[in-house]
C-alpha positions as CSV (number, residue, x, y, z in Angstrom):
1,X,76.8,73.4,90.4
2,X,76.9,77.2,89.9
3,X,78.5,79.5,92.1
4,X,76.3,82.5,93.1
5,X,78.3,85.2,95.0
6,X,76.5,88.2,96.5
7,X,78.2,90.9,97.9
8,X,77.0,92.7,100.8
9,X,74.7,96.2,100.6
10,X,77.7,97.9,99.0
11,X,80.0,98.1,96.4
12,X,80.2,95.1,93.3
13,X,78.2,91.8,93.4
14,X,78.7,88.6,91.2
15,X,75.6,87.0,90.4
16,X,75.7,83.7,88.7
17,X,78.6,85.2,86.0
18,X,77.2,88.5,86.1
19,X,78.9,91.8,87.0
20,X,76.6,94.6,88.5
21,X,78.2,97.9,90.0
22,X,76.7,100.4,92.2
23,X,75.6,103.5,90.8
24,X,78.8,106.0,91.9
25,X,81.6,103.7,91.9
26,X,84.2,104.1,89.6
27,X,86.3,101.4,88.6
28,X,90.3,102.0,89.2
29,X,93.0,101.0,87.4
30,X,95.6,101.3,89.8
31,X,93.2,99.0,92.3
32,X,93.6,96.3,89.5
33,X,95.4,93.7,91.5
34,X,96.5,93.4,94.8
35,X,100.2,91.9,95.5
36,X,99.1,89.0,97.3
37,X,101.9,86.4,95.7
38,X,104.5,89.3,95.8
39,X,106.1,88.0,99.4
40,X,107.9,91.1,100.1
41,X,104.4,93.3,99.6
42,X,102.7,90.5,101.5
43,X,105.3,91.1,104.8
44,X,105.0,94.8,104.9
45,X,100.7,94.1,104.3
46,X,100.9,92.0,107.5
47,X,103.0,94.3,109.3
48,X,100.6,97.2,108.7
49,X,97.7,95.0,109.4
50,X,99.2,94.3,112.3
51,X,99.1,98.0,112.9
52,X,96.4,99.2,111.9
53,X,93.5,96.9,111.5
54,X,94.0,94.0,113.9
55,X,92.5,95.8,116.7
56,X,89.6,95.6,115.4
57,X,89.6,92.9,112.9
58,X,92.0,90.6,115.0
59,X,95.1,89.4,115.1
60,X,93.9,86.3,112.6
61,X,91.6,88.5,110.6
62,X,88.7,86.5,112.7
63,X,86.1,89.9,113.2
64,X,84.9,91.1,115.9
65,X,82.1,89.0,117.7
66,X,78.4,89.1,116.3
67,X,79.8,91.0,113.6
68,X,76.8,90.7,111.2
69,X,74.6,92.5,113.8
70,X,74.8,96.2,115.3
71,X,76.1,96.5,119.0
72,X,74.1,98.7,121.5
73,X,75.0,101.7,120.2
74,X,74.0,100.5,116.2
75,X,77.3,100.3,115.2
76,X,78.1,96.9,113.1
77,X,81.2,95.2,114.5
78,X,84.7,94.8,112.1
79,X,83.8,92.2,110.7
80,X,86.7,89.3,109.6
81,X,88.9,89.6,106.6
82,X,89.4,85.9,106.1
83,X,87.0,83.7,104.1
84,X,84.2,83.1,106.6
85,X,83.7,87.1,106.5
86,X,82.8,89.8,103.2
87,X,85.3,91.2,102.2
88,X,86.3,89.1,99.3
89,X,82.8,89.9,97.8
90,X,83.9,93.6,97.1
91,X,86.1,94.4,94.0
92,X,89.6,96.0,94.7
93,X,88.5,99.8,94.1
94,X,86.0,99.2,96.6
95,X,88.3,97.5,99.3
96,X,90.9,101.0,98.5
97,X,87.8,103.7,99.3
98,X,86.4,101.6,102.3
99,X,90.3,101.6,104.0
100,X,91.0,105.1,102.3
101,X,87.7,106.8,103.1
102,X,86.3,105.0,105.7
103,X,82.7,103.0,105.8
104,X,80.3,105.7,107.0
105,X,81.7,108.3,104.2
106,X,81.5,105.7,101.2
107,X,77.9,104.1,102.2
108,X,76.0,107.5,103.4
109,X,72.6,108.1,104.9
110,X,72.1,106.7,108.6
111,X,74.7,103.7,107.9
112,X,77.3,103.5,111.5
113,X,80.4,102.1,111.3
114,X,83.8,102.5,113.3
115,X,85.5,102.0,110.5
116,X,87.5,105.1,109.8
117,X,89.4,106.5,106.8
118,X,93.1,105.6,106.7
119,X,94.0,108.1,103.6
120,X,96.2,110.2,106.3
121,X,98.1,107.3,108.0
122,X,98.6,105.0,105.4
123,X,99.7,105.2,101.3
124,X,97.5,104.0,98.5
125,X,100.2,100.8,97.8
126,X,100.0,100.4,101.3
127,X,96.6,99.9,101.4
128,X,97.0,97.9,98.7
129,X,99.9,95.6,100.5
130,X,97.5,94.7,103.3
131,X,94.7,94.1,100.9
132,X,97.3,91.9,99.5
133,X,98.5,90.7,102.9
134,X,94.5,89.7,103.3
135,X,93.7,87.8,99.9
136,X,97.1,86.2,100.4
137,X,95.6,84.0,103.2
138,X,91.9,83.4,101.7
139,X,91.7,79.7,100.0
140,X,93.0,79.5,96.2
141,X,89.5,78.8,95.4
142,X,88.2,82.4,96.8
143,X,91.6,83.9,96.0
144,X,90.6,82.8,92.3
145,X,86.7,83.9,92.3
146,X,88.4,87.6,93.5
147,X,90.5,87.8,91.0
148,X,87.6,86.8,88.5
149,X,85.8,89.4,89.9
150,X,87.4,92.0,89.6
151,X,88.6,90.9,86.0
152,X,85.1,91.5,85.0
153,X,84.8,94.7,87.4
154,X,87.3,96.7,85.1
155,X,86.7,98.2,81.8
């Protein structure tokens, strides 16, 4: 059987083996991995996650509640980092300018998210250590189809 991952209205998809990237999104070469078997990268990741995101995306990256629809005020809840959520659909580049930049500013239009930039807090290889700190707990199987992806992602 043939895998057929979709990623969600932004950013990279995977369709059946196929690579298709949004109009406007440059691939990055520093993104190109994340240090998610490097254990040292993966502690500080975790300790900065524990920081800065698990407020919102939870102590064990589980999401907020009814994250896949918009609360009362139409803003979408964080949604969870581990495999049951989305985040391992989007390519590396993609996971640095949504943490960097903040949802609202890389998706436009009437899109509403709380998710705010982190590009004055937080370095780019920090960013990238909890990125790692996140892939380093999905499944080897996911862990495998995001490194594929963003194999194919790259130039």
């Amino acid at each position: 059987m043939q895998k057929i991952v979709i990623a969600a209205v932004v950013g990279s998809m995977v369709v059946a083996g196929a690579v298709f990237v949004a109009p406007g999104w440059s691939a990055d070469r520093s993104a190109t991995t994340l240090p998610f078997a490097d254990a040292d990268r993966v502690a500080e990741g975790k300790a900065l996650y524990d920081t800065y995101c698990a407020s919102c995306h939870g102590a064990k990256l589980e999401g907020q509640a009814n994250w896949r629809e918009p609360d009362s005020d139409g803003y979408l809840p964080a949604p969870p980092h581990d495999e049951t959520g989305h985040t391992w659909h989007h390519d590396n580049a993609l996971l640095m300018r949504i943490v960097r930049e903040g949802t609202e500013a890389i998706v436009g239009g009437s899109y509403r998210s709380n998710m705010i930039g982190f590009s004055d807090s937080v370095s780019d290889e920090q960013i990238a250590s909890i990125l790692g700190y996140i892939k380093s707990t999905w499944p080897s199987e996911i862990q495998d189809i995001h490194t594929e992806m963003n194999a194919r992602v790259l130039p």
